[in-house]
Each structure stands twice: as C-alpha cells, then as structure tokens.
Legacy VTK file of the C-alpha trace (Angstrom):
# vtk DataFile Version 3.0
C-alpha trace
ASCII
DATASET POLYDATA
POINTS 99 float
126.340 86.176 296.584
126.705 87.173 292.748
129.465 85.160 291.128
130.385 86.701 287.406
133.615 85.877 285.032
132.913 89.423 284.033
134.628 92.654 285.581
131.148 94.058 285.968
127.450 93.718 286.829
124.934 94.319 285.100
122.531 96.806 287.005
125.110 97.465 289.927
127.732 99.198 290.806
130.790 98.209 292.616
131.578 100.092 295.767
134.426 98.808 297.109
136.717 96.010 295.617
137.721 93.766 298.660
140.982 91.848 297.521
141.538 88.791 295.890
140.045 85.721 296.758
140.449 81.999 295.286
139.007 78.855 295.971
141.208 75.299 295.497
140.154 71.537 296.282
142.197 68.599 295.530
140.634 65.075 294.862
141.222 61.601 293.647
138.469 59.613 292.981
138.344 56.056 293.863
139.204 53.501 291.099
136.125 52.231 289.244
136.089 49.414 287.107
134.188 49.061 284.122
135.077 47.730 280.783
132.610 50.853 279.011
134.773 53.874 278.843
131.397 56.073 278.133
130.683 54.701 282.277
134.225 55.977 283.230
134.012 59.558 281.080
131.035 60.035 282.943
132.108 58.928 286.352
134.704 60.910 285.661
132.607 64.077 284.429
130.681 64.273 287.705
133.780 63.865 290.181
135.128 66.796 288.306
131.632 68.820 288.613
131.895 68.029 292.479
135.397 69.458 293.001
134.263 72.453 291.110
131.184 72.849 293.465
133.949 72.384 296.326
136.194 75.040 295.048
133.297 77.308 294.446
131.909 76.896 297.938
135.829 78.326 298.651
135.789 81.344 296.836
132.309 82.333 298.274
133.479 81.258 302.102
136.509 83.632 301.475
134.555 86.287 299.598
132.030 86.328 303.508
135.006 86.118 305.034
136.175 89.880 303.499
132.377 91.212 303.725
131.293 90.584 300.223
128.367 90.603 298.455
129.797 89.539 294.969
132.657 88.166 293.232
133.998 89.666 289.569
136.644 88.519 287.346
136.463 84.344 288.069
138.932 82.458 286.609
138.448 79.044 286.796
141.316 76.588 286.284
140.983 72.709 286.317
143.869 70.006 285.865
143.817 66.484 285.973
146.402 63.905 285.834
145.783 61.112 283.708
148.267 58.775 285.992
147.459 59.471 289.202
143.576 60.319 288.191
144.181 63.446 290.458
141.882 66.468 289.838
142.635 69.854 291.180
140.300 72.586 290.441
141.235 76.371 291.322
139.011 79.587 291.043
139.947 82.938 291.886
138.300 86.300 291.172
138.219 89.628 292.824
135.695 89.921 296.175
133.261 93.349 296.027
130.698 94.937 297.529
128.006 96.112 295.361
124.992 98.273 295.688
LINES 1 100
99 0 1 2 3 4 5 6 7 8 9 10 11 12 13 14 15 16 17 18 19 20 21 22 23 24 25 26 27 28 29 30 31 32 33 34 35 36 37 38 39 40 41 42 43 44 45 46 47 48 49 50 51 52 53 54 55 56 57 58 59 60 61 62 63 64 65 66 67 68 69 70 71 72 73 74 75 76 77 78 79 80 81 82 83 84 85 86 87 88 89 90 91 92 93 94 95 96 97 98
C-alpha cells in the first residue's frame, strides 16, 4: 500500500479514485510520574507516535476495505489536551488504485 500527502505518484498513474477514507484513534496515556520533564516530553512523544501508527493502520484497513492499492492527498491532524492528557490523531486522504 503506497501512502503519499501528495495528489500524485511518482511513476504511476491513478486509475480509479475510490472515495475518501480516514483513519481516527483516541488515547490517554496513563499518568507517569517523574520530576524530569525531558522523561515526560518523551513519554509523551512516543504515545503520540503510537496513536499515529494506530490511525495509520485505519486509513490503510479502510483503503483494503474499498480495493486499494494506494492512498493520495493524507492529511494528518493531531490534538492533544493538555488537561485531560487526551490525544486524538486523525488522517484522511483519498483511496486509489494505481497501475
């Protein structure tokens, strides 16, 4: 599966656009104490690369899901909540079939 945040791909040609797919995931990570903030920002870092990876997994299980070999356009959109310590990543791009 080709993922791209372009419209095109380089040494293919798009066939057939598919639809729209996205992929979301939600988490809070657990509390961790630790009186170094560097330890938190990077505890922090990698629960956000791991949602990511979740959301990504998504998009590509929706992009199968249409008969896709690629996926153009991706927008990827993350928000946290300082508060809460919520994360909530979103990705959505446009499925294809190229050749």
């Amino acid at each position: 599966m080709i993922l791209t945040t372009t419209n095109t791909i380089e040494g293919y040609k798009i066939q057939d656009y598919l639809g729209i797919v996205t992929g979301i995931s939600v988490n809070m990570p657990k509390a961790t104490f630790s009186f170094k903030m560097e330890k938190y920002y990077e505890s922090y870092e990698v629960k956000i690369n791991e949602v990511k990876e979740e959301a990504f997994q998504k998009l590509r299980d929706n992009a199968i899901k249409l008969k896709a070999n690629a996926v153009v356009g991706i927008c990827v959109d993350v928000e946290t909540s300082p508060t809460s310590g919520l994360i909530f990543v979103s990705i959505t791009g446009t499925a294809v079939q190229v050749l």
